[in-house]
DRENMIMAR-335948 format. One record per residue (C-alpha): residue number from 1; residue in three letters; chain; x, y, z. Coordinates in steps of 0.001 Angstrom, whole numbers. Layout:
// residues N
- bami	zavo	mipa	X	Y	Z
- NUM	ALA	A	X	Y	Z
...
This chain:
// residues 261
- bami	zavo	mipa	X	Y	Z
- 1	UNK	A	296039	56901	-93308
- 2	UNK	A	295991	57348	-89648
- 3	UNK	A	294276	60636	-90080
- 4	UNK	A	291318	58528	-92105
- 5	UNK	A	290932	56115	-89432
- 6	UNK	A	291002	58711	-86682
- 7	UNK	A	288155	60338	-88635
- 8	UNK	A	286149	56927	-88724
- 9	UNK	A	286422	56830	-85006
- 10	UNK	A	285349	59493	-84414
- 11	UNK	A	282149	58663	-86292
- 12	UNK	A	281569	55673	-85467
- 13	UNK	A	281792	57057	-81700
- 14	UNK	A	279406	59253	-82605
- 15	UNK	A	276828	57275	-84473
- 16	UNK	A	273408	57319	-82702
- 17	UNK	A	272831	53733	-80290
- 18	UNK	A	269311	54037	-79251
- 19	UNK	A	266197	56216	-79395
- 20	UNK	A	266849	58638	-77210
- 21	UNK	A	270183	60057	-79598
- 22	UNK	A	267862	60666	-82682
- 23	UNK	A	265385	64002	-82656
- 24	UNK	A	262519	63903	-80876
- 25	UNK	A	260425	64000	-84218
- 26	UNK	A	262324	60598	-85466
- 27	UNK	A	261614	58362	-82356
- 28	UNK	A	258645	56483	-83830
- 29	UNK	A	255237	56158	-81422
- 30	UNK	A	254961	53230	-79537
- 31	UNK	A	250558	54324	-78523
- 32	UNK	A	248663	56297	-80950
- 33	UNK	A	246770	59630	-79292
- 34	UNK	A	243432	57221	-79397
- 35	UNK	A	245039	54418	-77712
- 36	UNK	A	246430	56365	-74668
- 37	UNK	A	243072	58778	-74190
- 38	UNK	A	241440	55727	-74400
- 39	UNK	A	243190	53326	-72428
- 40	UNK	A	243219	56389	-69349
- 41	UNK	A	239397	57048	-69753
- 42	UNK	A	238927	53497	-68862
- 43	UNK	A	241679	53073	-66090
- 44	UNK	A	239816	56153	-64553
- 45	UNK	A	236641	55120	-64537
- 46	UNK	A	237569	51715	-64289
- 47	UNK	A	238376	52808	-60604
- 48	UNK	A	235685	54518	-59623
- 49	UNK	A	233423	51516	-60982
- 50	UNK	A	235214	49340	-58271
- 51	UNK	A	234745	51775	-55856
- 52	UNK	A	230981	52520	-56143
- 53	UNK	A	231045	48217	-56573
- 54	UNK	A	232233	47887	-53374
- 55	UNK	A	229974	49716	-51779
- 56	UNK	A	227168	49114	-53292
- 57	UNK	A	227817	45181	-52628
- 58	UNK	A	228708	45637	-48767
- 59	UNK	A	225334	47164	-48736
- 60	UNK	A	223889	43810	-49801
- 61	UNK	A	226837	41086	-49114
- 62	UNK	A	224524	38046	-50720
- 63	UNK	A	224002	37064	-53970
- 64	UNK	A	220791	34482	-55150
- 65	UNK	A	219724	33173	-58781
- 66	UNK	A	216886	33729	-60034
- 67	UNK	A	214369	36704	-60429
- 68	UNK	A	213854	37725	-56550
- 69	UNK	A	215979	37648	-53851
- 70	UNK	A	216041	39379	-50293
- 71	UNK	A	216989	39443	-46610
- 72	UNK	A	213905	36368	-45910
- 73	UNK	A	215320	34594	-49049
- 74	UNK	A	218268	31772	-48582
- 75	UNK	A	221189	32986	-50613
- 76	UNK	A	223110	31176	-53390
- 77	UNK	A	226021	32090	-51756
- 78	UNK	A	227249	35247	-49536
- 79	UNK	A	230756	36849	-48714
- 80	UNK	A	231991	37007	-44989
- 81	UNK	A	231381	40460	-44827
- 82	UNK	A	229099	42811	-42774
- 83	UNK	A	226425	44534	-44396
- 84	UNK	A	226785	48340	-44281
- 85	UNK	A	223011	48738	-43882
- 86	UNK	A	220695	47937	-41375
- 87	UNK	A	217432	46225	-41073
- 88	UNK	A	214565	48540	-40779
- 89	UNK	A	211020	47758	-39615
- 90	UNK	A	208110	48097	-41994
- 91	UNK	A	204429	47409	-43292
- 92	UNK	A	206025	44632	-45018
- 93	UNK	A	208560	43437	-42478
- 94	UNK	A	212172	44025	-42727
- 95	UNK	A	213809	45783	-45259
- 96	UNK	A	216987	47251	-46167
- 97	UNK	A	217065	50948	-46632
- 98	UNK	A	218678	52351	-49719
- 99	UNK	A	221670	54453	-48405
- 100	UNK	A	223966	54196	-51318
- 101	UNK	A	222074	56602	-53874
- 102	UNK	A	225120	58308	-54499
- 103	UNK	A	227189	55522	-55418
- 104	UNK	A	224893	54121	-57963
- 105	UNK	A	224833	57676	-59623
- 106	UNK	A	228557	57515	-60303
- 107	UNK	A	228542	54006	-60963
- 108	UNK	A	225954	54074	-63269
- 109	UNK	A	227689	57762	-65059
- 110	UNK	A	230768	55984	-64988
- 111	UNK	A	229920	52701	-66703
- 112	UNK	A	227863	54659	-69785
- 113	UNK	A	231211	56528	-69774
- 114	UNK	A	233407	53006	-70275
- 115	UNK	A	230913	51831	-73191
- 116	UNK	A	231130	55166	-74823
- 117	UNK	A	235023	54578	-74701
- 118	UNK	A	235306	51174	-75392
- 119	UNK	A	232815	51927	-78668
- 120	UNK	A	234779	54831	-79820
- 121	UNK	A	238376	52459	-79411
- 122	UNK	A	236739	49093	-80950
- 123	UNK	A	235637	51242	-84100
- 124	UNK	A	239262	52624	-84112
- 125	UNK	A	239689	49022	-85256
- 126	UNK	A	238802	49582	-88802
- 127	UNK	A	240650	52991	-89300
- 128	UNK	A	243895	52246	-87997
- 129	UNK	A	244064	48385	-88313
- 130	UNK	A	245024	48548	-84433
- 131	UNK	A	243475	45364	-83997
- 132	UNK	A	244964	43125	-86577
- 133	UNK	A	248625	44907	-86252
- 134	UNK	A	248824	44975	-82260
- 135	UNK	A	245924	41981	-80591
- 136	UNK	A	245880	39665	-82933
- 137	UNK	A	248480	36917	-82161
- 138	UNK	A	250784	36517	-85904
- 139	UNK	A	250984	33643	-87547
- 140	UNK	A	254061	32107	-86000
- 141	UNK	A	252151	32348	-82671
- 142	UNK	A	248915	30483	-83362
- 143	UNK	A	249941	27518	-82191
- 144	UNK	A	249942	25229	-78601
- 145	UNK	A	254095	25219	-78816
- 146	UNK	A	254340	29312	-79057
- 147	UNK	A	251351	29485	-75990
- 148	UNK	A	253086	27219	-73766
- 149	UNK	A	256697	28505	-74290
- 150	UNK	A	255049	31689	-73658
- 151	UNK	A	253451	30686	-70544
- 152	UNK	A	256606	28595	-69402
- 153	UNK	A	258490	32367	-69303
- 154	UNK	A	255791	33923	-67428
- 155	UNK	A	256114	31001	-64743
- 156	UNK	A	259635	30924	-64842
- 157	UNK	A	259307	34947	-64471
- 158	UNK	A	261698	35474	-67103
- 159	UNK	A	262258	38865	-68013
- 160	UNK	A	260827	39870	-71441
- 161	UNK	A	263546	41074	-73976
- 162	UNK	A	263992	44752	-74615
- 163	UNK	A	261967	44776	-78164
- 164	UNK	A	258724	43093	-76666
- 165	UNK	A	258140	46798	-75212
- 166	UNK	A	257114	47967	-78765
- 167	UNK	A	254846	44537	-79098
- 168	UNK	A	252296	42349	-76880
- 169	UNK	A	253340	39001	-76638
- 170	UNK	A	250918	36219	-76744
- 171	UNK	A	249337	35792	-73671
- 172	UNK	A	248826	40100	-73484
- 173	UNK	A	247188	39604	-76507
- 174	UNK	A	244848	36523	-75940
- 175	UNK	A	244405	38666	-72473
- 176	UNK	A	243254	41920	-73991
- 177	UNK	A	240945	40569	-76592
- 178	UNK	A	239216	38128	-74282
- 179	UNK	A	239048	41302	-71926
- 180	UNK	A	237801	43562	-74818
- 181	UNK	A	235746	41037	-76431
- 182	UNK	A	234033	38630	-73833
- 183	UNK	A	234325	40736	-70109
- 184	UNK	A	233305	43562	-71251
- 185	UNK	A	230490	42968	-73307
- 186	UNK	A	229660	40594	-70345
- 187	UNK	A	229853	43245	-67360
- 188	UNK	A	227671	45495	-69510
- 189	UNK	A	225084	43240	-70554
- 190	UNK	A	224685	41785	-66862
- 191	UNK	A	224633	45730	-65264
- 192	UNK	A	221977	46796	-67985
- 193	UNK	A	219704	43586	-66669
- 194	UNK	A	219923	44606	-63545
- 195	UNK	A	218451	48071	-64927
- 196	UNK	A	214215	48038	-64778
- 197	UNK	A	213316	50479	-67167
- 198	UNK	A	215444	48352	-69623
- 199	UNK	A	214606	45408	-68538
- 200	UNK	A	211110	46684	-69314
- 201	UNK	A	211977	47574	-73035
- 202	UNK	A	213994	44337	-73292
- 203	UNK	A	213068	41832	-70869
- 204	UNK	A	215053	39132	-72929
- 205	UNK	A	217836	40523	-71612
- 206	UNK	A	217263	39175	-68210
- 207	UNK	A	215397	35928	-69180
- 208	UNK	A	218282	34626	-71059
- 209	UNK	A	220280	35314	-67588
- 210	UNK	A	217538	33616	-65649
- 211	UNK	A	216487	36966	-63997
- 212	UNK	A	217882	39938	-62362
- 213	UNK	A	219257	38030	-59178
- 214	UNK	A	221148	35774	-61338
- 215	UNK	A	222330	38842	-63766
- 216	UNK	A	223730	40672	-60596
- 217	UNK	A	225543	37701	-59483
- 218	UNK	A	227248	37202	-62873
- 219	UNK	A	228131	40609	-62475
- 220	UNK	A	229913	40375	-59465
- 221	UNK	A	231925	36928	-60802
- 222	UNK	A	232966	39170	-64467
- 223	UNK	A	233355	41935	-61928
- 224	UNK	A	236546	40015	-59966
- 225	UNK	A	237576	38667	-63224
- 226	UNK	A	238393	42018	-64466
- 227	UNK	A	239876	43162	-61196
- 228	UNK	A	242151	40245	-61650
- 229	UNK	A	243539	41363	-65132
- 230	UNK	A	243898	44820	-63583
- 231	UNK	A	245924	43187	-60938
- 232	UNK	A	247919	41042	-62816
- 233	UNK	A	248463	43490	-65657
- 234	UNK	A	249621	46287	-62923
- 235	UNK	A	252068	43622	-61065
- 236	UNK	A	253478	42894	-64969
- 237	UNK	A	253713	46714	-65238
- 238	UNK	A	256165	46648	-62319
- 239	UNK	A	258300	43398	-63721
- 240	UNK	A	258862	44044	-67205
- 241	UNK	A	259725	48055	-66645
- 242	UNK	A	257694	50718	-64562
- 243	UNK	A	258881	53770	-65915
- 244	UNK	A	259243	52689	-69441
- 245	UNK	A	255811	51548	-69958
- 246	UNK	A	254336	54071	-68309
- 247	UNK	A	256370	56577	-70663
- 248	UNK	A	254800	55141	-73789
- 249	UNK	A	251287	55091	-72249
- 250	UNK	A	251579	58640	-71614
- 251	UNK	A	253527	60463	-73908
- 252	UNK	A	253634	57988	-76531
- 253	UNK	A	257196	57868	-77183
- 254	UNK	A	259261	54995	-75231
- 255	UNK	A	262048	55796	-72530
- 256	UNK	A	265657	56344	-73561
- 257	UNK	A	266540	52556	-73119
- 258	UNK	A	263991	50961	-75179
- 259	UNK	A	265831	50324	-78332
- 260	UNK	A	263365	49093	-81741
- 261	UNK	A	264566	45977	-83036
């Protein structure tokens, strides 16, 4: 009898605990392939878009509405910042050289690159059912009690519970699809008006903006928007588990801590 419970013991001392004590072929995938070339694509580019932004707009710190707007016109509104580019003397006055070809080039290759992504991931929707199984927010969730408990935590910084790394809560997924499904679109349709040649080909593109002044200054407001999400959702990063997250991003599999409920 003794010898029988010794055995049990031993097996029960020896019964895998987490994750990281099965094989590496039986730890299930917390990202698919798609998700994580996807998601890096777009972090990528996503930086060199602010980049080129930046210096694009310190070329031209003011911002107007409507379809013209210039040096001799009175802004809308303008940031405290000093233009990189100096007035030059002309037939027509004062103008502003363009100095910042090469910025636009990447901007403009990196931004064709992000819709390509984004295009390839959003169809990924109706193969893999990515959308309805990870964004959108389950049943017990749709409701004003589960968003404000939800938001109460995040105030409170409580942090999340170990099984929330193989799940978004709420507010990541309200976050993500207003990001994939209303920023986006937005910072794409508002840097396309600000294109001529399609602008030419579809000029109701701008006119529904009220022109390419007012396109280019809802493109700088969705433009901070989207830096803020990339803020928050880096400082969130940090809180709920550095490492851990950034293990599933990247290899797909979680760290050895991360237990599935």
């Amino acid at each position: 009898m003794a010898r029988l419970e010794s055995a049990q013991a031993s097996l029960a001392a020896s019964a895998p605990t987490s994750v990281s004590s099965f094989p590496s072929a039986a730890v299930p995938v917390r990202h698919s392939l798609l998700v994580r070339v996807t998601h890096w694509i777009t972090t990528l580019c996503f930086l060199a878009l602010l980049v080129t932004g930046a210096e694009i707009l310190i070329s031209h710190p003011r911002f107007y509405w409507g379809e013209t707007g210039n040096v001799q016109t009175q802004p809308l509104f303008k940031l405290p910042i000093p233009s990189s580019r100096a007035l030059v003397p002309s037939g027509y006055g004062y103008v502003l050289p363009d100095q910042n070809g090469w910025s636009r080039y990447l901007h403009f290759q990196s931004a064709w690159i992000v819709v390509l992504t984004g295009l390839l991931y959003v169809l990924s929707f109706f193969f893999t059912g990515h959308l309805r199984k990870n964004l959108l927010p389950a049943k017990p969730e749709r409701s004003f009690r589960a968003f404000a408990t939800t938001c109460a935590d995040h105030l409170r910084l409580k942090r999340p519970p170990a099984e929330e790394a193989w799940s978004y809560n709420l507010l990541q997924r309200l976050a993500y699809l207003f990001v994939i499904f209303v920023l986006f679109p937005l910072v794409i349709w508002t840097g396309l008006a600000m294109s001529p040649s399609f602008v030419s080909a579809f000029p109701f593109t701008v006119n529904v903006l009220g022109g390419q002044q007012s396109a280019r200054t809802l493109h700088f407001f969705v433009s901070v928007a989207l830096l803020l999400f990339f803020l928050v959702h880096v400082a969130m990063l940090f809180f709920a588990g550095f490492a851990s997250r950034m293990r599933a991003m990247i290899t797909g599999r979680p760290s050895a801590h991360m237990e599935r409920p």
